[in-house]
C-alpha positions in Angstrom: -65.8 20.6 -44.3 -63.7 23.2 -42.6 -62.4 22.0 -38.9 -63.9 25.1 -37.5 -67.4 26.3 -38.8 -67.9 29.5 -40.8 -70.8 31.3 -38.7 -72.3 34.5 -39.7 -72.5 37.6 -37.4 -73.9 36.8 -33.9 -76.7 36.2 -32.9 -77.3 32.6 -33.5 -77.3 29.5 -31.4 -75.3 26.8 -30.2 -76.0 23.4 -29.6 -73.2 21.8 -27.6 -73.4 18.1 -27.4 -70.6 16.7 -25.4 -70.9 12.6 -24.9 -69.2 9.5 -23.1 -68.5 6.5 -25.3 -69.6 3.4 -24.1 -68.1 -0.1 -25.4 -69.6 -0.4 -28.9 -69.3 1.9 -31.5 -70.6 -0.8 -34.2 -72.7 1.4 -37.1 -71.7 4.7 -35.2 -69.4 6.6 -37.6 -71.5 6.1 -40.6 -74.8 7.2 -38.6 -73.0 10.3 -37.4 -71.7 11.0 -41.2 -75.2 10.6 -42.2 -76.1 13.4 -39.4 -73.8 15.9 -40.3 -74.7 15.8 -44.1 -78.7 15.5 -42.9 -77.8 18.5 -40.6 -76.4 20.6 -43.3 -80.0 20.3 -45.2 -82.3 21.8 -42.6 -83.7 25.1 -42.5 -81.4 27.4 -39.9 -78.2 25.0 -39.9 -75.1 27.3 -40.0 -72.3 24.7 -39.3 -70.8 21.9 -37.3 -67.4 21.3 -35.1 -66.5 17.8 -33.5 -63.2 16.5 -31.8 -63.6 13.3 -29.7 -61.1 12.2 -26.8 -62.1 10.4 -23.6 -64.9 12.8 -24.2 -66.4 14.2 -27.3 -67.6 17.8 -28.2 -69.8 18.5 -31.3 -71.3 21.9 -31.5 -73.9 22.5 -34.5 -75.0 26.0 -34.9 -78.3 27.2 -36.2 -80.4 30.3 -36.5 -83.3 30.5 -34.4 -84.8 28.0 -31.5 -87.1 27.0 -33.8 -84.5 25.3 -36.6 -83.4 23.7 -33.4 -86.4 22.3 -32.4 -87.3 21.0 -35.8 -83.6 19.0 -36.0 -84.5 17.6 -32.9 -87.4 15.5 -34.0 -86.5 14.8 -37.6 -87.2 11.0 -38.1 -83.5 10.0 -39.0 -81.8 12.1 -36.1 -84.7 10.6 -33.5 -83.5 7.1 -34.9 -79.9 7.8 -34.2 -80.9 9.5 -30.9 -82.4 6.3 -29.8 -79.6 4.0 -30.6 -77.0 6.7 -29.0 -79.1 6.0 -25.4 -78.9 2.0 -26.3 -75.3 1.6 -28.0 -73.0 4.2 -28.3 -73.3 6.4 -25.5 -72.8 6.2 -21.3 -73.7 10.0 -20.7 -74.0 12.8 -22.5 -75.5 16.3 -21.7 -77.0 18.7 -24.6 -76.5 22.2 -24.0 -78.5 25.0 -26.2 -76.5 28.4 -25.8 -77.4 32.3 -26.9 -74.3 33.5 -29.1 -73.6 37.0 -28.7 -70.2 37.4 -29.2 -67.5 35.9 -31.5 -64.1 36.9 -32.9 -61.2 34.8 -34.6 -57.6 34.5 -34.9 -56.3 32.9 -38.6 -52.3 32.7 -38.7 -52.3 32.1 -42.3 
């Protein structure tokens, strides 16, 4: 997967997750490897981007409000919501934003 995500021509959306590890992170990198690869199969999902410090930062991007609200209450991703709020997590804050504007720089 490409460290930043190949999005089509604005519009789409954002979905900016950005978290606070708590103590344990027992089970959490094979759940979130099983959420990115679960992500990539819905309807609307466009691409992913993740980097984790003293906080982490993943932004999925999708299509339409609707794709959105679907990956929300898929059955696996609900699961890993729940343990997120009872092992992984101390705060987080999701953020859905309106893309209207994007442009690159590639040194190749």
């Amino acid at each position: 997967m490409a460290l930043i995500a190949e999005t089509p021509t604005p519009p789409y959306y954002a979905v900016i997750f950005t978290s606070v590890a708590a103590d344990t992170d027992e089970g959490y990198a094979e759940t979130a490897a099983h959420m990115v690869a679960l992500a990539a199969q819905q309807p609307g999902f466009l691409g992913i981007e993740s980097a984790r410090e003293s906080v982490g930062i993943t932004v999925s991007y999708w299509t339409d409000l609707e794709s959105i609200k679907f990956w929300k209450s898929q059955a696996d991703h609900l699961l890993a919501q729940k343990l997120g709020r009872e092992k992984w997590y101390s705060a987080y804050t999701t953020r859905i934003a309106h893309v209207e504007k994007e442009y690159s720089f590639i040194n190749c």
